[in-house]
N, C-alpha and C positions, 0 to 999 in steps of 0.2 A: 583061815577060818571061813565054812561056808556060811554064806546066808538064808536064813531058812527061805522057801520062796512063800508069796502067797500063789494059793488056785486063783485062777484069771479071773476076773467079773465076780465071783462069789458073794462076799460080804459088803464092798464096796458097789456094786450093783444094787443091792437088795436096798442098801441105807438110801442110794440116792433117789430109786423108786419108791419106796416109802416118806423122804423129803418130799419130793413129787408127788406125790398120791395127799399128803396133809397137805401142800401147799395148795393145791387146785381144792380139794375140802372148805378149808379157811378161805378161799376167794369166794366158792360160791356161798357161804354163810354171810359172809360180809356184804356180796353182792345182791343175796335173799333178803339183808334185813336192809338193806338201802330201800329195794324195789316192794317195801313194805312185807318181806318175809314169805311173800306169795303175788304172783301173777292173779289178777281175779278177770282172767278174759272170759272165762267160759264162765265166770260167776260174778259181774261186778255187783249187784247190790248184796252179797253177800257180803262183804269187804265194806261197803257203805252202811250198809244195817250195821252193821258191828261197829262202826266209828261214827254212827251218830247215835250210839247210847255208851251210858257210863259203864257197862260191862266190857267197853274194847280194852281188852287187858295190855297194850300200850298205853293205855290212854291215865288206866290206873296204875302201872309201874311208875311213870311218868309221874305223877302227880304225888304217889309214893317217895318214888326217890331221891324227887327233887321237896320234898315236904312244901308244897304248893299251899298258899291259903286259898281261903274261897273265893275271894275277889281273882286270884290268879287263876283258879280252876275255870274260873267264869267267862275270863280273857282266852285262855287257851283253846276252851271249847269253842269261842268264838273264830278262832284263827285258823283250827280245824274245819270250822264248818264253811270258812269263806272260800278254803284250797279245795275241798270234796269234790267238787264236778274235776278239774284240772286234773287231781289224782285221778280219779277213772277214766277220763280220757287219757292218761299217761298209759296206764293200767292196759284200755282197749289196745294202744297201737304196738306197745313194745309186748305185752302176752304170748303173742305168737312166735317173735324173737326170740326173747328169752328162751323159751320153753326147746323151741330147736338147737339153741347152742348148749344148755345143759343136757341133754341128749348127745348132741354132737362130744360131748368134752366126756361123759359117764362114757362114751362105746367107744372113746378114742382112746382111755383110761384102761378099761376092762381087756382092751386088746392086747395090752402091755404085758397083763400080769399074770401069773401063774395061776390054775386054778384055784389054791388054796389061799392069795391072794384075794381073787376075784370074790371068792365065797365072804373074804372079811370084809372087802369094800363093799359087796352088798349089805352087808351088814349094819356098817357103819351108816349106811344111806338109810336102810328101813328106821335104823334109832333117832337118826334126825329128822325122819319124814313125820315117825310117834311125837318126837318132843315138838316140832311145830304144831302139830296139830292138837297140842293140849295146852300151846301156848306158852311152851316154855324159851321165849326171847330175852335175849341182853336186854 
C-alpha cells in the first residue's frame, strides 16, 4: 500500500512562518506595552503631557479596572508623578534602540515572506499602528 506523499515545504512551511510571523507580532506588542506602548524620543513631553493629566487612557483603564477609590487614584497619581522624569530619561536613551531593532526584525520578517504574505504583514502592522494610536491598549 502506498503512502500518499506530502509536496516538500508546502503547508508545513507556511504554518511554521505564520507561527513565526505571530510570535515575533506578540513580542513586539508585549515589548510596546512594557516600553509604555510607544518610544517618545522624538516626542518626550508628549508622552509626559499625557500622563500628567487624567485623560492618559492608562491611567484611566487602570483606575477602571482595578475600581480604584479616590484615596487610591490619589496615591497612584502620586506614584506616577514621582517615576515621570526616570520614565523619559528611559524613554530618551533606549528610543533610538528600540526603534532600530523593530526596523531591523519588520525587514528581517518581510524578507521571508511571499509577497502576498508581505502584503498581510503590512497590514496587520498599519491595524496595530491605528489601534495604538486611538489608544486601544491591554
Amino acid at each position: 500500500m502506498a503512502i500518499p506523499s506530502r509536496p516538500s515545504g508546502g503547508v508545513g512551511r507556511r504554518v511554521a512562518a505564520m507561527g513565526l510571523l505571530l510570535l515575533v507580532f506578540a513580542a513586539g506588542g508585549v515589548l510596546g506595552f512594557v516600553l509604555g506602548h510607544r518610544v517618545a524620543a522624538d516626542a518626550p513631553e508628549a508622552v509626559a503631557a499625557e500622563t500628567e493629566t487624567e485623560e492618559d487612557p492608562r491611567r484611566r483603564a487602570l483606575i477602571h479596572r482595578l475600581d480604584l477609590t479616590d484615596e487610591q487614584q490619589v496615591q497612584v497619581d502620586s506614584i506616577l508623578q514621582h517615576h515621570r522624569s526616570e520614565w523619559r530619561e528611559i524613554q530618551r536613551e533606549v528610543g533610538p534602540r528600540y526603534r532600530g531593532m523593530v526596523s531591523e526584525t519588520r525587514e528581517g520578517l518581510r524578507s521571508v515572506l511571499t509577497p502576498e504574505q508581505r502584503a498581510l504583514y503590512d497590514s496587520l502592522l498599519a491595524d496595530a499602528q491605528r489601534g495604538s494610536q486611538r489608544g486601544d491598549r491591554p
